[in-house]
Every structure is written in structure tokens, then in C-alpha cells.
N, C-alpha and C positions, 0 to 999 in steps of 0.2 A: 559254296554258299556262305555257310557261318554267318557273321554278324553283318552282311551286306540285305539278308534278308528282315533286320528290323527297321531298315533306313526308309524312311517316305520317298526323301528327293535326295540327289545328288548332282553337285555341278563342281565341273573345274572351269577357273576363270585365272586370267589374266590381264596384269596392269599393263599397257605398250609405251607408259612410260620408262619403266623400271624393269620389264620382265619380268619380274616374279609372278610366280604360278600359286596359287591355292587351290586347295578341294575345300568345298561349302557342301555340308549333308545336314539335315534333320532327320528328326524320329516323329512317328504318328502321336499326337496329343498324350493316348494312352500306357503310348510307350514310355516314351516321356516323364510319365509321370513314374511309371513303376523304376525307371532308372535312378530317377530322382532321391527314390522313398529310403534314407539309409536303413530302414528295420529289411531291408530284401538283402543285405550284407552282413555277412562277418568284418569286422573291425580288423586291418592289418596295418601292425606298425610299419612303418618307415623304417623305424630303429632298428627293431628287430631284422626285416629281411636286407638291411645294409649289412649286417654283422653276420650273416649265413653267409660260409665263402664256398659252400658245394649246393651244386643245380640240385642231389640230391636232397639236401635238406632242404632248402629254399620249397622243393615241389613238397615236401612231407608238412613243410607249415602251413603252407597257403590252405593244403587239404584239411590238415586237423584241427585248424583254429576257426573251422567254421561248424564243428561238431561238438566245440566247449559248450553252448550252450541249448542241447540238443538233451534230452531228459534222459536221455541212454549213455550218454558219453560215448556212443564206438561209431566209429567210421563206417561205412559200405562193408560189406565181407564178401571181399571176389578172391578169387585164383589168383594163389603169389604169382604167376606168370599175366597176370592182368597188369599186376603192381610193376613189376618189370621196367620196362619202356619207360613208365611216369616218372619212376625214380633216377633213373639211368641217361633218361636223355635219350636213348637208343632204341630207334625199333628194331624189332625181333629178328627182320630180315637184314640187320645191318648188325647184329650180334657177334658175327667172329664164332670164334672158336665153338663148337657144338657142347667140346666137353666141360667147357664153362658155365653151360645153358642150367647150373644144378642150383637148387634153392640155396643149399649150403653156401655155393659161390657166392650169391646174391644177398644173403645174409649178412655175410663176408664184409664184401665189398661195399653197399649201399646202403640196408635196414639199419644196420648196427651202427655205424660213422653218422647217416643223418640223426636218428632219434637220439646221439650222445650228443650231435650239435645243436637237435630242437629243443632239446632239455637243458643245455649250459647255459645256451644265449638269448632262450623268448623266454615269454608270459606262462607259456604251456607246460605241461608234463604230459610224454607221451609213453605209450606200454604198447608194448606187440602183443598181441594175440593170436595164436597159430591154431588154428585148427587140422586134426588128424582125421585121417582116413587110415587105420591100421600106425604102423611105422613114421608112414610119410603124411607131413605136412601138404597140406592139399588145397585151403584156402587163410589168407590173415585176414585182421581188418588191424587196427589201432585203438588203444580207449584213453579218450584225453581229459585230460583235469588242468584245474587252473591254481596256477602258479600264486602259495602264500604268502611265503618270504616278500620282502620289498628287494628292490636290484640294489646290490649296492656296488659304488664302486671299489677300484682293485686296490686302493691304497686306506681304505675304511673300511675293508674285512676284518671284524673284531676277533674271528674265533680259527686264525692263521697260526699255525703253532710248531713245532722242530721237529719234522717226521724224521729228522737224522736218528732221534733217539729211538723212536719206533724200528725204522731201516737195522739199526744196532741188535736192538733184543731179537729183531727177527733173525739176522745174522748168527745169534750164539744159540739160535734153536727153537724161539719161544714163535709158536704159531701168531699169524699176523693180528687175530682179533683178541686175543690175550693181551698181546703187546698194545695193541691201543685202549684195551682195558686198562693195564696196569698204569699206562702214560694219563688217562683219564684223573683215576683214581691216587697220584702220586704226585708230589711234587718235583720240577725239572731236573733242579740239582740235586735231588736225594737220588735221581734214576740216573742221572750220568756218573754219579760218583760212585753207584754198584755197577754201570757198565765197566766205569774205567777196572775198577779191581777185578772184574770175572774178566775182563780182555787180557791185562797184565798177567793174569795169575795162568791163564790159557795158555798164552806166551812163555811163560816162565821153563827154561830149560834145566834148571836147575831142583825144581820141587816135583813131587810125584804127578802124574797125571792128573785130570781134573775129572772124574769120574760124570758128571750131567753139571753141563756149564748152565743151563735155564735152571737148575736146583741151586746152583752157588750166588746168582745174582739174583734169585726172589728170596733169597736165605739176607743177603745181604741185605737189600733193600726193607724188606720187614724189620730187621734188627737194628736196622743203620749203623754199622760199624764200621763202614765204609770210609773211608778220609774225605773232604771234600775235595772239590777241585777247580779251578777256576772255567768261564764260561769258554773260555776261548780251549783248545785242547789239543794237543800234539796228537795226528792221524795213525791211530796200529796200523803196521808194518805189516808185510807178508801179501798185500799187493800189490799194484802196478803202480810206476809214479803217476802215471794218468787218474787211477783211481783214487792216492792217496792225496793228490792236488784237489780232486773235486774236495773230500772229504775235509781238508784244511779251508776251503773254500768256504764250505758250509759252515763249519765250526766260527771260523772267523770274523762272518754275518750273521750269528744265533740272534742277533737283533736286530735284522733287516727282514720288516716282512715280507716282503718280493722273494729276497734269497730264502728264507723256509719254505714260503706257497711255492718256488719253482721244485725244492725238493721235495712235495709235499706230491706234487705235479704229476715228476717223475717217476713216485712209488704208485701212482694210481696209471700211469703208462704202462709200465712194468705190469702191472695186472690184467691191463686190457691187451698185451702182448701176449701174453701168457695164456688170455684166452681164445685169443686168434688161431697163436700155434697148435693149442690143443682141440680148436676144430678143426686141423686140417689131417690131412690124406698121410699114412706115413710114409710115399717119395717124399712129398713137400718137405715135410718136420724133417726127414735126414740131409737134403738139401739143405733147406737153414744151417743143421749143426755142422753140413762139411763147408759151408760158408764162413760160420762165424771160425770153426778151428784152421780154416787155412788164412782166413783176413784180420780176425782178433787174437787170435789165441797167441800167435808168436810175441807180441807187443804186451802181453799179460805177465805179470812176474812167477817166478816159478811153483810158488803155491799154487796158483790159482792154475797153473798148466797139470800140476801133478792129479792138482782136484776134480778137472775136467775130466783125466785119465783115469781114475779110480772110481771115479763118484758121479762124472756127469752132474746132468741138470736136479741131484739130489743134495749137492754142496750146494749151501744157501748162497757163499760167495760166489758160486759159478752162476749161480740161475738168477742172481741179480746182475751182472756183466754180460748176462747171455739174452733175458729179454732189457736189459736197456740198449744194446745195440740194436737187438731188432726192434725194437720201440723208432729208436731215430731211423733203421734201413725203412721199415715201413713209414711213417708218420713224418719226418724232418725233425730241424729244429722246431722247436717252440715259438710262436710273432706272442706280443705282449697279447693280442686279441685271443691266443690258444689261454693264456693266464686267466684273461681275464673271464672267459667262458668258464673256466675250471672254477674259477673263485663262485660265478654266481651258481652253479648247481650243486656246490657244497655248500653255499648260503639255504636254496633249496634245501639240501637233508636236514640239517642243523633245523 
């Protein structure tokens, strides 16, 4: 039936000049009119659903951007196995594998990936809401708000900035939201100039130990004793050449906003990796690690092989080498359109 049952009349006709065939249908007066009346619609960009490149998101926008202006802000609240199908593209009976069929999966795979893509690239901001029965999640809905920030574009992001230095502090120890406190709170070159001395001094084979390298560079950096050092900076040693070319990379465009935002990019990859692995099953999580150790690990320079062996994913340097690969095994490279989705829902936070 579906939308055949609002039509009055329908005719197919043809020209015998030309061949060409048409369908001619109309709607009843009052149909008509209600199709007509834009207040019976939510408003959807063009824009926006050009730039959705997963069925998933695309179907999560069309849904929640007709509930922005709804006095509750929340979507319907059915059974995530309702949500399924709409997100997925897939009926239930065309599913595969059984033991996929798990909310977790689904989370996974679809919830999580669209609402990151309906939140970078639309109007909206979307939140999940999971309702429990005991332990298990048993029904969602969404609650949606409207997007304050203006869009801006990717080469007019004014508040683009060198998470290299951040990636650093967090490297010699310093927990990630400390390190973007003190990058906040602290001038660029006064934080690279105590990075470079606590890395040197770390390195140093020659002088005692360095008893708390995150005590030496907030020691530093308060007192500024530091030497300075120029913007551009020779990459510490003791990784891979792969690794320490990026690092030269970056150092060498500290004034390219593209080349920060992509490394800016990569540490918020790195984090959404990192939470993927840690919802999964631990066969998954040991698969991953005898992946990356039999496919990454020999191409890593010898630090970073001993670190893995002693320390695992508790070496700061292994566990940034361990989810940026699975960042790209999962996710690929990066198209300018992944940048520029990132740029606008950190315009959003900001």
C-alpha cells in the first residue's frame, strides 16, 4: 500500500511521437493541502545529509531533527532491537551472525559512529539515552538540542592549536586533562622549552635517573629555567623512523593549521579507539594485541618492542602506536570531510 493509498488518480501515458512514457498522479484537495503546509515538516538540510557518508547516520538525522523542536527534546523510546534495522539498513532476518545480534555489537558498530557523525557535521547535537532493566539495557531513545556555535569553515577555525605538545606531556606521564589544562593555561614556547629539557634530561645516559619526569617539567615550566628553543624541533629518539618522521612532520608545520587540526584529529582517534577496545570481549582485545605485535610491532624500534614486552598498553609510548594503528585498522585514512566534521564539533564544544 504505503503512499499509493493518498493518491486520488493515477495515469501512465505516452507520447507516439517520441516514446517516452510518464506517470501523472494527483492527491485529494485535502491532501494536497496538508502536503503542502511546511509547519507538518521538520526542515532538512541538503547540506547536512550530502555530508552524512554512513546510511547509519543519515537514518539517526532525518529521525532526530524532527524532535529539535518538540518540548521534550527525546525521540520515541523503543527496544534497541527496534533501533536495529533503521540504523543498520538490515533486517533482523538478514542479520548474519546470531552472536552479533548483542546491544554491545550495535553500540559498536552503529549508535556510536552515527551520533559522532550527527554531531560533527549537522545543526543538531544528539545524546543517547539508555534505559535499564537490571544490568541490561532494554530500551533507548535520543535527546536532541540545537546546535549554537555558527559552522565554520576548516581553514577559519580560530581556536586550532599543537596537540603535539599536549601528545608530549601526556607521553612523560602527565594525565591527558592536566596536560590540556596546563597547554590552556601556559604559553607555547615556555611548554616546549620544559618539554624539550625533561625529554633531553630523560634521555641523558650520563646523569642520575630522573626520579617523576611530570615533577621535572611542571618544576620547569613554573620556574622557567628552561632554555628556549626554536619552533621548529629535532624529533627525541628511541622510536621508530615511521614514528619519528611523523613527529618531524608535525614540528615542521607548528604553523600550518591543517597539519595541527590533523594532529589534533589523531589524538581524539586515539581516544575513540581506545574506547572501542575497551568495550570489547577479551578474545577481541587479545586478537587486536597479537595483530598489532605480529603486523606492527617488528617495524617499531627497539624501545618501543622492549615497552610493549614489559609494560604493554601501560607505556604511554606503546598505547599511542597501539590505538593509532587500530584507529586507521578500524576507521582508514582520514578524506578532508573526516577534518572537517572534527573541526565543526570542536567549534560545537568551544
Amino acid at each position: 500500500m504505503g503512499i499509493s493509498t493518498l493518491i486520488a488518480d493515477a495515469e501512465i501515458l505516452e507520447d507516439p511521437a517520441t516514446r517516452r512514457v510518464w506517470v501523472e498522479f494527483s492527491f485529494a484537495p485535502k491532501i494536497k493541502k496538508k502536503l503542502l503546509d511546511p509547519v507538518q515538516y521538520a526542515r532538512l538540510s541538503l547540506q547536512f545529509q550530502s555530508q552524512l557518508r554512513s546510511s547509519a547516520g543519515l537514518a539517526l538525522y532525518e529521525i532526530c531533527v524532527r524532535y529539535l523542536t518538540n518540548p521534550s527534546h527525546l525521540t520515541m523510546r523503543e527496544p534497541w532491537e527496534w533501533w536495529r534495522p533503521i540504523l543498520s539498513g538490515t533486517p533482523d532476518t538478514e542479520a548474519g551472525d546470531e552472536a552479533k545480534r548483542e546491544y554491545k555489537y550495535f553500540k559498536r558498530d552503529y549508535l556510536r559512529p552515527a551520533i559522532a557523525e550527527v554531531n560533527a557535521v549537522t545543526n543538531i547535537f544528539v545524546e543517547l539515552v539508555e534505559h535499564r532493566e537490571g544490568r541490561r539495557v532494554a530500551e533507548i531513545q535520543f535527546r536532541v538540542s540545537e546546535r549554537k556555535q555558527p559552522m565554520l569553515a576548516l581553514d577559519e577555525h580560530p581556536n586550532v592549536f599543537d596537540s603535539t605538545l599536549v601528545d608530549r606531556m601526556v607521553k612523560i606521564g602527565i594525565p591527558l586533562k592536566e596536560a590540556q589544562t596546563l597547554y590552556a593555561d601556559n604559553e607555547e614556547n615556555r611548554i616546549r622549552a620544559a618539554l624539550q629539557l625533561t625529554e633531553q634530561r630523560v634521555r641523558s645516559t650520563t646523569l642520575p635517573p630522573v626520579r617523576s619526569a611530570p615533577a621535572l617539567f611542571k618544576d620547569a615550566l613554573k620556574k622557567g629555567y628552561a632554555p628556549p628553543v626554536d619552533t621548529v624541533e629535532t624529533p627525541p629518539p628511541g622510536g621508530s623512523a615511521k614514528l619519528a618522521a611523523a613527529a618531524a612532520a608535525n614540528a615542521g608545520q607548528a604553523d600550518d593549521p591543517k597539519a595541527r587540526l590533523r594532529s589534533e584529529y589523531d589524538a581524539y582517534r586515539r581516544k575513540e579507539a581506545k574506547q572501542l577496545y575497551e568495550e570489547q570481549g577479551d578474545a577481541e582485545r587479545e586478537v587486536a594485541r597479537a595483530s598489532f605485535e605480529s603486523d606492527v610491532l617488528p617495524a617499531l624500534g627497539p624501545h618501543l618492542r622492549d615497552d610493549w614486552r614489559r609494560r604493554g598498553l601501560d607505556s604511554k609510548l606503546v598505547e599511542t602506536a597501539f590505538f593509532d594503528w587500530l584507529a586507521q585498522k578500524t576507521w582508514g585514512e582520514p578524506t578532508d570531510g573526516d577534518l572537517l566534521a572534527f573541526t565543526l564539533s570542536q567549534s560545537r564544544a568551544a
